[in-house]
C-alpha positions in Angstrom: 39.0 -99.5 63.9 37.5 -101.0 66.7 39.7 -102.3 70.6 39.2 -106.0 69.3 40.4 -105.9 65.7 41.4 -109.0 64.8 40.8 -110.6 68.5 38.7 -114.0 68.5 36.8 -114.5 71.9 35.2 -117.2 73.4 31.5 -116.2 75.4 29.6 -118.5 77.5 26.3 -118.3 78.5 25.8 -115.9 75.7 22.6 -116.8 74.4 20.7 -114.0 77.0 21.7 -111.9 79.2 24.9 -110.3 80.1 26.8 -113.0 77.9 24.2 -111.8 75.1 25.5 -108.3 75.7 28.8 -109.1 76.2 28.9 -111.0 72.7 27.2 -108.4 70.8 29.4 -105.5 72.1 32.4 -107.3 71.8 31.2 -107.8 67.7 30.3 -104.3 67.6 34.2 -103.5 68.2 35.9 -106.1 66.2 35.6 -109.3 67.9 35.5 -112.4 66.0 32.6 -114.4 68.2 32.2 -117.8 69.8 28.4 -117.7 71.2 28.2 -120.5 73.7 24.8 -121.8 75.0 22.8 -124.7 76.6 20.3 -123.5 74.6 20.5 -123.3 70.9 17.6 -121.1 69.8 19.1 -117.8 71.2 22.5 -118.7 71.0 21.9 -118.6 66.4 19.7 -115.6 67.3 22.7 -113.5 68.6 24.9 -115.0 65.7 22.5 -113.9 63.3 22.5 -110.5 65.2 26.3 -110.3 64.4 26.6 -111.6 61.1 24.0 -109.1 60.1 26.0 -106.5 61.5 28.7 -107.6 59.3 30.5 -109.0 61.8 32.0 -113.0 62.7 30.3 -115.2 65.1 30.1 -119.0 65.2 28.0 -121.4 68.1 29.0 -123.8 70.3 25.9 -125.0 71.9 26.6 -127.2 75.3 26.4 -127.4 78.9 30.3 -126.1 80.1 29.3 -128.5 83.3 30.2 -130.7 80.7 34.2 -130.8 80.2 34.1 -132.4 76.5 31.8 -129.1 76.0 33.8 -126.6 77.6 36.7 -127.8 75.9 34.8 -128.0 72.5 33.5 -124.3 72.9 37.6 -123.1 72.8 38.6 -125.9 70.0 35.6 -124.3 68.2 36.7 -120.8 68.3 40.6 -121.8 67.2 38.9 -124.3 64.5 36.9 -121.2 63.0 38.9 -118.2 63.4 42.2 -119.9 63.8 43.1 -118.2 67.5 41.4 -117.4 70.7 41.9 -114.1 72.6 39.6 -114.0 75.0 37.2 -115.5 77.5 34.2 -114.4 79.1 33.1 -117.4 81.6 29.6 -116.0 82.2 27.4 -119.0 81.9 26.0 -119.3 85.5 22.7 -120.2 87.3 21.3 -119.2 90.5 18.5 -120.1 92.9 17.2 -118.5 96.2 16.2 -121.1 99.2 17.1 -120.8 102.9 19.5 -123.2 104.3 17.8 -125.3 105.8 15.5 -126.2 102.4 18.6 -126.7 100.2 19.1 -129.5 98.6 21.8 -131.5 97.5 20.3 -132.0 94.0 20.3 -128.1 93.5 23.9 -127.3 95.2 25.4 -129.9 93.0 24.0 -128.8 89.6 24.9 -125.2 90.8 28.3 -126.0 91.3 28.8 -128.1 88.5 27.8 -124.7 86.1 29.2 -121.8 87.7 32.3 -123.3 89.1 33.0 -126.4 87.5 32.1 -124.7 84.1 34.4 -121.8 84.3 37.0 -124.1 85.9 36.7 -126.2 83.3 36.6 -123.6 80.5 39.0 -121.7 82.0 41.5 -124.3 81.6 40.9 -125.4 77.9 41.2 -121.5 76.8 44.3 -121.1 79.3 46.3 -123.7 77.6 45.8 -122.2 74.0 46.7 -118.6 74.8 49.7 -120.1 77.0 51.0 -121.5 74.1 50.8 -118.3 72.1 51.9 -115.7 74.7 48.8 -113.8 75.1 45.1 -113.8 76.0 42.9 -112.5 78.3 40.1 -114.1 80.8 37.0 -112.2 82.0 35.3 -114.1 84.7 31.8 -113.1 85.8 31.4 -113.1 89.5 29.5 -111.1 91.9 29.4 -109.1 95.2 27.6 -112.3 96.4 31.1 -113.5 97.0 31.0 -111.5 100.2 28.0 -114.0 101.4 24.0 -113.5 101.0 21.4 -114.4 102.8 19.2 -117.5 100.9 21.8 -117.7 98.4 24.7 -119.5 100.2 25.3 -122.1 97.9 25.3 -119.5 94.8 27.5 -117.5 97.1 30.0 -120.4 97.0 30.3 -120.4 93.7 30.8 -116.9 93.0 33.5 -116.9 95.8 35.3 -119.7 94.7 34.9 -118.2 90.8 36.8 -115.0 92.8 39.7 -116.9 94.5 40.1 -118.4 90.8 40.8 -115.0 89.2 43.2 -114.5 91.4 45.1 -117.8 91.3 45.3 -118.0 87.7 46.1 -113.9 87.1 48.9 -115.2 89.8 49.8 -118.3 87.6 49.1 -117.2 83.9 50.7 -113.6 84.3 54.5 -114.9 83.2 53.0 -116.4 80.2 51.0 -112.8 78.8 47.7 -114.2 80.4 45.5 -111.3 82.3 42.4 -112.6 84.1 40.2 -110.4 85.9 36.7 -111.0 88.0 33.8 -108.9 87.0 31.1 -108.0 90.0 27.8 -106.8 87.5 24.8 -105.3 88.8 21.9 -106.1 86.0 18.7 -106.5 85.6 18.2 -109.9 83.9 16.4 -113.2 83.9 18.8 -114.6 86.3 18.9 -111.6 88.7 15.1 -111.8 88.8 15.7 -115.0 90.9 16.7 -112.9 93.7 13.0 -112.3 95.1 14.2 -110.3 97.6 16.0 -107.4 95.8 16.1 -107.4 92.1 18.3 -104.9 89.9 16.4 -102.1 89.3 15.1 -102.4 85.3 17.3 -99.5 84.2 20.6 -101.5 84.6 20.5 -103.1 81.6 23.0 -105.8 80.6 24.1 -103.4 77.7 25.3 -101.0 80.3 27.7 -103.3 81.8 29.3 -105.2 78.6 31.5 -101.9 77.8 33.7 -103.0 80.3 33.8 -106.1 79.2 34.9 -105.2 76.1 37.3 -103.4 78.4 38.7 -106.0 79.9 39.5 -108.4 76.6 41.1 -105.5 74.9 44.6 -104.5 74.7 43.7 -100.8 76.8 43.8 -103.2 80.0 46.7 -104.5 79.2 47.9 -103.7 83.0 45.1 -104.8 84.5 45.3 -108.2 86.1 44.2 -109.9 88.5 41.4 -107.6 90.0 38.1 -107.6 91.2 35.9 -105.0 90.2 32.4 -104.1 91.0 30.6 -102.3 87.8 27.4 -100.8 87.8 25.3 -98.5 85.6 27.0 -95.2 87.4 29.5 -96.8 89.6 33.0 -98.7 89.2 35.8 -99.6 91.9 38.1 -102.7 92.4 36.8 -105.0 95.6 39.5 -105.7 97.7 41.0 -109.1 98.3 41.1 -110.9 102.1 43.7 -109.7 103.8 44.9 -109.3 107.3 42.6 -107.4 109.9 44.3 -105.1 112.4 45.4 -105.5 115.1 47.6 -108.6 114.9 48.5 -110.3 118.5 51.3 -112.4 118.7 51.9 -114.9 121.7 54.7 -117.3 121.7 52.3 -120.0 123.6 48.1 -119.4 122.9 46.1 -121.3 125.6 42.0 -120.5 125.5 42.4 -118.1 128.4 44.5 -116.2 126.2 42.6 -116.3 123.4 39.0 -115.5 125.1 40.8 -112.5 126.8 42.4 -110.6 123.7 38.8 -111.6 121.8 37.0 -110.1 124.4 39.4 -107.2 125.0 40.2 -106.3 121.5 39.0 -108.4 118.6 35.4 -108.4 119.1 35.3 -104.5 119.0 36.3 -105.2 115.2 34.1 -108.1 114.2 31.9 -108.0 111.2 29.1 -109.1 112.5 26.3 -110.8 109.8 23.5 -108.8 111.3 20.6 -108.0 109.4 21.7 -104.4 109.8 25.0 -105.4 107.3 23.3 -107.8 105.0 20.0 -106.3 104.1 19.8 -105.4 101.1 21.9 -108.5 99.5 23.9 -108.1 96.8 22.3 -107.9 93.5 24.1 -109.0 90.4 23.8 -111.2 87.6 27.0 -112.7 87.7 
């Protein structure tokens, strides 16, 4: 018996990579698979992979910057398997380039991907396990969230993919939903990107879909809501913004006030972007 017995999942991006990983694992332990790709070629490679296996897998080859495909990839999976369980929003793409060489061209097609795409897939497979009660949503972001040098606009993404958990874990818990955020380190095509600081080669993608797997099964059925930073040998939940003592309270701020309590006390607990903090950046595929 395998954790997704009778489970039908939805992964995007899935052609290489960690969504190649995460597909195959999830097969491996019961999963009925929908192997979503921009590419075609890889995505019937991994379907062949499963179906030799003995296992279910169907594609759904499209762009989920494009709605009609992000919605097709869920109507695909309830079309072929009659359900949809899960989600793994992992299809994503990344670039390096400092500030002031970015381009609008690049930040848009960025965006459109790894934030429109999940948004948009997101919503399709929320609707569908809404109406049955149950369902689970993994969404690939990264430790990038926190901000990285030459990345900023991938950064963006992966923060607003973050705040997203959150809302919909918020939104979709009353209805049986769970949604968690995933921060990966692995070394794959996309991390290689990051010229700076790639993973090392012996985090492998297969080392981080297990939790993946995890996270669509029933075992984490109290999990919700989180953000967890996996690794080869490490695991810990990232914690949300919050408040940063000490709070000051004054009935009527003017900007003496507020220069004097910065200088007197909130400067001493400033995290400063220095390259002392920042290098190395965050490495991760997602």
């Amino acid at each position: 018996m395998g954790v997704l017995d009778g489970k039908a999942v939805v992964v995007t991006g899935a052609g290489r990579g960690l969504g190649r990983a995460s597909a195959l694992h999830a097969a491996a332990h019961g999963a009925a698979v929908v192997v979503n790709d921009v590419d075609g070629e890889p995505a019937d490679e991994v379907v062949s992979l499963i179906e030799d296996s003995g296992g279910r897998a169907v594609t759904s080859v499209g762009s989920v910057a494009d709605p009609d495909q992000a919605h097709a990839a869920v109507e695909r999976c309830l079309a072929a398997f009659g359900r949809i369980d899960g989600l793994v929003n992992n299809a994503g793409v990344r670039y390096q380039a400092p500030v002031w060489e970015d381009t609008p061209d690049r930040m848009r097609a960025l965006i459109e991907v790894n934030v429109l795409g999940a948004l948009y897939c997101g919503s399709a497979a929320a609707r569908a396990m809404r109406d049955r009660g149950t369902g689970s949503i993994v969404n690939m972001a990264s430790l990038a969230t926190v901000g990285q040098p030459t990345a900023a606009t991938y950064s963006a993404s992966k923060g607003a993919v973050s705040s997203t958990t959150v809302a919909w874990a918020w939104e979709l818990g009353e209805h049986g939903v769970r949604v968690n955020g995933l921060f990966p380190l692995a070394h794959t095509r996309m991390a290689l990107t990051d010229t700076k600081s790639a993973a090392p080669a012996d985090e492998t993608p297969e080392r981080i879909a297990p939790i993946v797997t995890y996270l669509l099964s029933d075992l984490s059925s109290a999990v919700t809501g989180q953000l967890i930073r996996f690794t080869a040998n490490k695991i810990h939940i990232v914690r949300q913004l919050s408040a940063k003592d000490p709070v000051l309270r004054n009935d009527g701020w003017d900007v003496e006030d507020i220069a004097e309590v910065f200088d007197d006390q909130l400067l001493a607990v400033l995290d400063r972007p220095t390259r002392a903090t920042v290098d190395p950046p965050p490495r991760d595929e997602g």
